[in-house]
C-alpha positions as CSV (number, residue, x, y, z in Angstrom):
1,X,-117.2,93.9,-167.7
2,X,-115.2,96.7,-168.5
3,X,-115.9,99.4,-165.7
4,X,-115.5,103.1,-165.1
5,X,-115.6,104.4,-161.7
6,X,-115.1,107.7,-159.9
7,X,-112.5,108.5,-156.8
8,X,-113.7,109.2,-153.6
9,X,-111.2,112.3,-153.7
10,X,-111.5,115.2,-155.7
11,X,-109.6,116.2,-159.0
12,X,-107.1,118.5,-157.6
13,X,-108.3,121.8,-158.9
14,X,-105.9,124.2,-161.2
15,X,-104.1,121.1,-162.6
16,X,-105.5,121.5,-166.3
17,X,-108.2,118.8,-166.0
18,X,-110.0,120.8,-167.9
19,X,-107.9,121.8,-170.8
20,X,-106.7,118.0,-171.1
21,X,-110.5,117.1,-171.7
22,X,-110.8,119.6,-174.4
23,X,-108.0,118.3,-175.9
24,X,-108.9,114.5,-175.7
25,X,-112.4,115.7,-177.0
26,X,-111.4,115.8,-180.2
27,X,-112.8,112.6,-182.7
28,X,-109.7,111.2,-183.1
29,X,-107.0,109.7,-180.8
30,X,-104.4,113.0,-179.2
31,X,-101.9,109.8,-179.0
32,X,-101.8,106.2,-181.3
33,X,-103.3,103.5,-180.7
34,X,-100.5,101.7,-180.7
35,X,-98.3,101.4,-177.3
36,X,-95.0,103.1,-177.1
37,X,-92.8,100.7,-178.3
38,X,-89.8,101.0,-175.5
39,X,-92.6,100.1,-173.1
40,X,-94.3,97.2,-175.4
41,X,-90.3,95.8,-175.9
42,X,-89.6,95.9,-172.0
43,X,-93.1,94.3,-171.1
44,X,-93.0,91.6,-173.5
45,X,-90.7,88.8,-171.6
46,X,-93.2,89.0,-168.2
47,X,-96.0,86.8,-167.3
48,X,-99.1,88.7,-167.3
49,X,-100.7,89.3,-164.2
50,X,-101.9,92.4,-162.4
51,X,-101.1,95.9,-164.4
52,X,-101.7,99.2,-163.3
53,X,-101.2,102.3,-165.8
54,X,-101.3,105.5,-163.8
55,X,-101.8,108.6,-166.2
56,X,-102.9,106.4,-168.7
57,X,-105.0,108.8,-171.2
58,X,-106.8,106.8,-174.0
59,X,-105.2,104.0,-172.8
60,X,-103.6,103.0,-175.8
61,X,-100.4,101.0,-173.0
62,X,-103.5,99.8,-170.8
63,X,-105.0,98.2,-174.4
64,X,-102.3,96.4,-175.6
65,X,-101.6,94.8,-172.7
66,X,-105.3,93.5,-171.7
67,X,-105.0,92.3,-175.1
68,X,-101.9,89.9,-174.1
69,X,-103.5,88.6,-171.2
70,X,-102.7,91.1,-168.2
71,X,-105.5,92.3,-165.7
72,X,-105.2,96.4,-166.2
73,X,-106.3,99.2,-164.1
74,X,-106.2,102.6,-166.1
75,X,-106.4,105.5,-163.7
76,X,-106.3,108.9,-164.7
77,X,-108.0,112.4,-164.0
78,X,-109.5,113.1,-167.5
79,X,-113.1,111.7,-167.7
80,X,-112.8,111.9,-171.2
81,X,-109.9,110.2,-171.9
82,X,-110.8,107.3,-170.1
83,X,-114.2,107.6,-172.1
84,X,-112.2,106.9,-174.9
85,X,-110.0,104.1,-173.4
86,X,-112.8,102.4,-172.6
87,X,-114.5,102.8,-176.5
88,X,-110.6,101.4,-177.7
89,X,-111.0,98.4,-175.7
90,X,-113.7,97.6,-176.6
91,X,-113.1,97.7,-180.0
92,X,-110.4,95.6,-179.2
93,X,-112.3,92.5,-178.0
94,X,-110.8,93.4,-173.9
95,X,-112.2,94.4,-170.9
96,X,-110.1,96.7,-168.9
97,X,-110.5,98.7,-165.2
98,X,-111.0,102.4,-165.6
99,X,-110.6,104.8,-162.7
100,X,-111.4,108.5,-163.0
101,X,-108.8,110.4,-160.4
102,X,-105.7,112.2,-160.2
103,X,-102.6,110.5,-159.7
104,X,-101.5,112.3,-156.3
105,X,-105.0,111.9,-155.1
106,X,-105.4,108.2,-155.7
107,X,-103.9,105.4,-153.5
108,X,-103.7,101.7,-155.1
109,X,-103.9,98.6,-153.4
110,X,-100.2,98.2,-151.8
111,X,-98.0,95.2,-153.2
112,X,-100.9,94.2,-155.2
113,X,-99.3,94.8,-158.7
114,X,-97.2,92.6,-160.9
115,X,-97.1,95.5,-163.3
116,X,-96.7,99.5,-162.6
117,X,-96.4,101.6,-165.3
118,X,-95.9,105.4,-164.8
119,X,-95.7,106.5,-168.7
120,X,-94.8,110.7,-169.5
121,X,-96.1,112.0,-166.2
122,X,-94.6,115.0,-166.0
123,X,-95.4,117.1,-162.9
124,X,-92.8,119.3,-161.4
125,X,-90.5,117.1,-158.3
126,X,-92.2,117.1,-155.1
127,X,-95.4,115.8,-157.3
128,X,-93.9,113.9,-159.1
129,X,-91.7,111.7,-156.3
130,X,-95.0,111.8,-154.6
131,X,-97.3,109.9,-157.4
132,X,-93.9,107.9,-157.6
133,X,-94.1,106.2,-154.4
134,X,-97.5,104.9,-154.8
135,X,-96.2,103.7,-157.8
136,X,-93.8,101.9,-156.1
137,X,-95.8,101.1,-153.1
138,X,-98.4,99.1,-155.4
139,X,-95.3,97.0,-157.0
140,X,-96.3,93.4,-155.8
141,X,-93.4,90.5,-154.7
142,X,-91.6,89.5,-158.1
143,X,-93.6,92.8,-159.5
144,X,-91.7,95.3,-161.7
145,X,-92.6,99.5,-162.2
146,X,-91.6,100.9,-165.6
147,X,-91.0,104.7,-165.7
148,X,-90.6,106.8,-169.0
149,X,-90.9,110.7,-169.0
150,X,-89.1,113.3,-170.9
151,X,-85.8,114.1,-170.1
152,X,-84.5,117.1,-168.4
153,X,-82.0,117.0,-171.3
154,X,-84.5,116.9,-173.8
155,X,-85.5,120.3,-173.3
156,X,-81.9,121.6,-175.0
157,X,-81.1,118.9,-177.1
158,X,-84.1,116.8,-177.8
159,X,-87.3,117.1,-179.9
160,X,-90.9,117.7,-178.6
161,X,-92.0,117.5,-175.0
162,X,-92.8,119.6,-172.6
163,X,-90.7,123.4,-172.5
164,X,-91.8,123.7,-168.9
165,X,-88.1,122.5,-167.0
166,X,-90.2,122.5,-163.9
167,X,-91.9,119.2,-165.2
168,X,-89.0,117.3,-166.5
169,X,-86.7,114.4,-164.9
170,X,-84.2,112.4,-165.0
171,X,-83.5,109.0,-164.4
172,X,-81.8,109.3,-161.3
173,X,-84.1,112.5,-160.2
174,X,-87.0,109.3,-159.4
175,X,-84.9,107.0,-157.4
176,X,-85.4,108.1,-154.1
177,X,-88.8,107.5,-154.4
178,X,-88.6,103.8,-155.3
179,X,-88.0,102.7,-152.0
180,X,-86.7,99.4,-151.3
181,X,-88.0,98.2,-154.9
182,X,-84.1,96.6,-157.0
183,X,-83.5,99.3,-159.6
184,X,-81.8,97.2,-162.6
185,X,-81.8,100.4,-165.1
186,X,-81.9,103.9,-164.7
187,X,-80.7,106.1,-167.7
188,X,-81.4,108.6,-171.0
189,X,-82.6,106.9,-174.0
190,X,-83.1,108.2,-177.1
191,X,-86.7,108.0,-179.3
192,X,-86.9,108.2,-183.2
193,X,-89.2,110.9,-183.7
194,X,-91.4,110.8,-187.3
195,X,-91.3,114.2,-189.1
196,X,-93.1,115.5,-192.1
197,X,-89.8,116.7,-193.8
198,X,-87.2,113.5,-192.0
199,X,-86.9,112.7,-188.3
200,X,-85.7,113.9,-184.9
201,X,-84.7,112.4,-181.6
202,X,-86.4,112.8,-178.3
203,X,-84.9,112.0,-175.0
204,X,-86.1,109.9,-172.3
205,X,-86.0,109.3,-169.0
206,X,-86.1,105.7,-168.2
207,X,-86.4,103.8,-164.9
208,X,-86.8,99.9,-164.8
209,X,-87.1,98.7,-161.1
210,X,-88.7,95.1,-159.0
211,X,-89.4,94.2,-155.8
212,X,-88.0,90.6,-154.5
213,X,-89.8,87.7,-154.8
């Protein structure tokens, strides 16, 4: 049964909960429905197993992969998004794990993971290297964490994204926080962006990492 449930720790307050549930009130999906297509291309030679998707938002990642077999948790701190994530699924024909909390609030079952993805979390670097290690903490034997935020770059010579440089990383700005997870990649990549008038390019940051078997 698909299943919503709340934290035992509070949403931190002054972190915009609010505004992102006005914005995910709207009818339609904010995002597609469709998962990014970097992540979908990295994730498609695994086994499915356990996934978690921290910062999920409708859940469009979350979806996609329940619907190739993996066992997802979607965690994030908008009510409403999650609301929606859970309406997507089951549209879908899957079931899915929903979990109302914030990211640096919220502790997932250590090692327990054969799937972590931390997709466009952009919170400024103590944050951020914070909600990183529980990423990496929940990474289980033979388990890999995909990361994918915008780039500090992108702010100069990219399209879209945040214009807050407080909240943007690079590849190399997560790694401390990965522990003693294998890091295979860590780079800039660029994303095709669709215009009404063409197209533009975004930059990335993108971190692929696993723990040994």
């Amino acid at each position: 049964m698909t299943e919503q449930r709340r934290p035992a720790t509070s949403i931190r307050p002054g972190f915009a909960r609010e505004d992102w549930n006005e914005r995910y009130a709207q009818k339609e999906l904010v995002w597609t429905a469709e998962p990014n297509r970097r992540f979908a291309a990295e994730v498609e030679g695994l086994e499915p197993g356990r996934a978690l998707d921290l910062a999920c938002g409708e859940g469009r990642n979350a979806v996609w992969l329940a619907e190739r077999g993996w066992r997802v948790t979607g965690v994030d701190f908008s009510d409403v998004a999650l609301a929606k994530a859970a309406e997507l699924a089951a549209s879908r024909g899957v079931e899915a794990e929903w979990v109302v909390a914030d990211v640096l609030d919220y502790r997932p079952e250590p090692r327990a993971f054969d799937l972590v993805a931390v997709l466009y979390l952009q919170l400024p670097r103590d944050e951020l290297l914070h909600a990183m290690r529980m990423a990496a903490a929940a990474v289980a034997p033979g388990g890999t964490v995909l990361v994918l935020g915008h780039d500090t770059t992108n702010l100069a010579h990219g399209h879209g994204g945040p214009k807050d440089a407080s909240v943007l990383y690079t590849a190399e700005d997560v790694l401390p926080a990965l522990g003693d997870l294998i890091v295979e990649r860590a780079q800039a990549v660029e994303r095709t962006v669709a215009l009404a008038d063409g197209e533009a390019v975004a930059i990335d940051a993108f971190v692929r990492a696993h723990r040994a078997a």
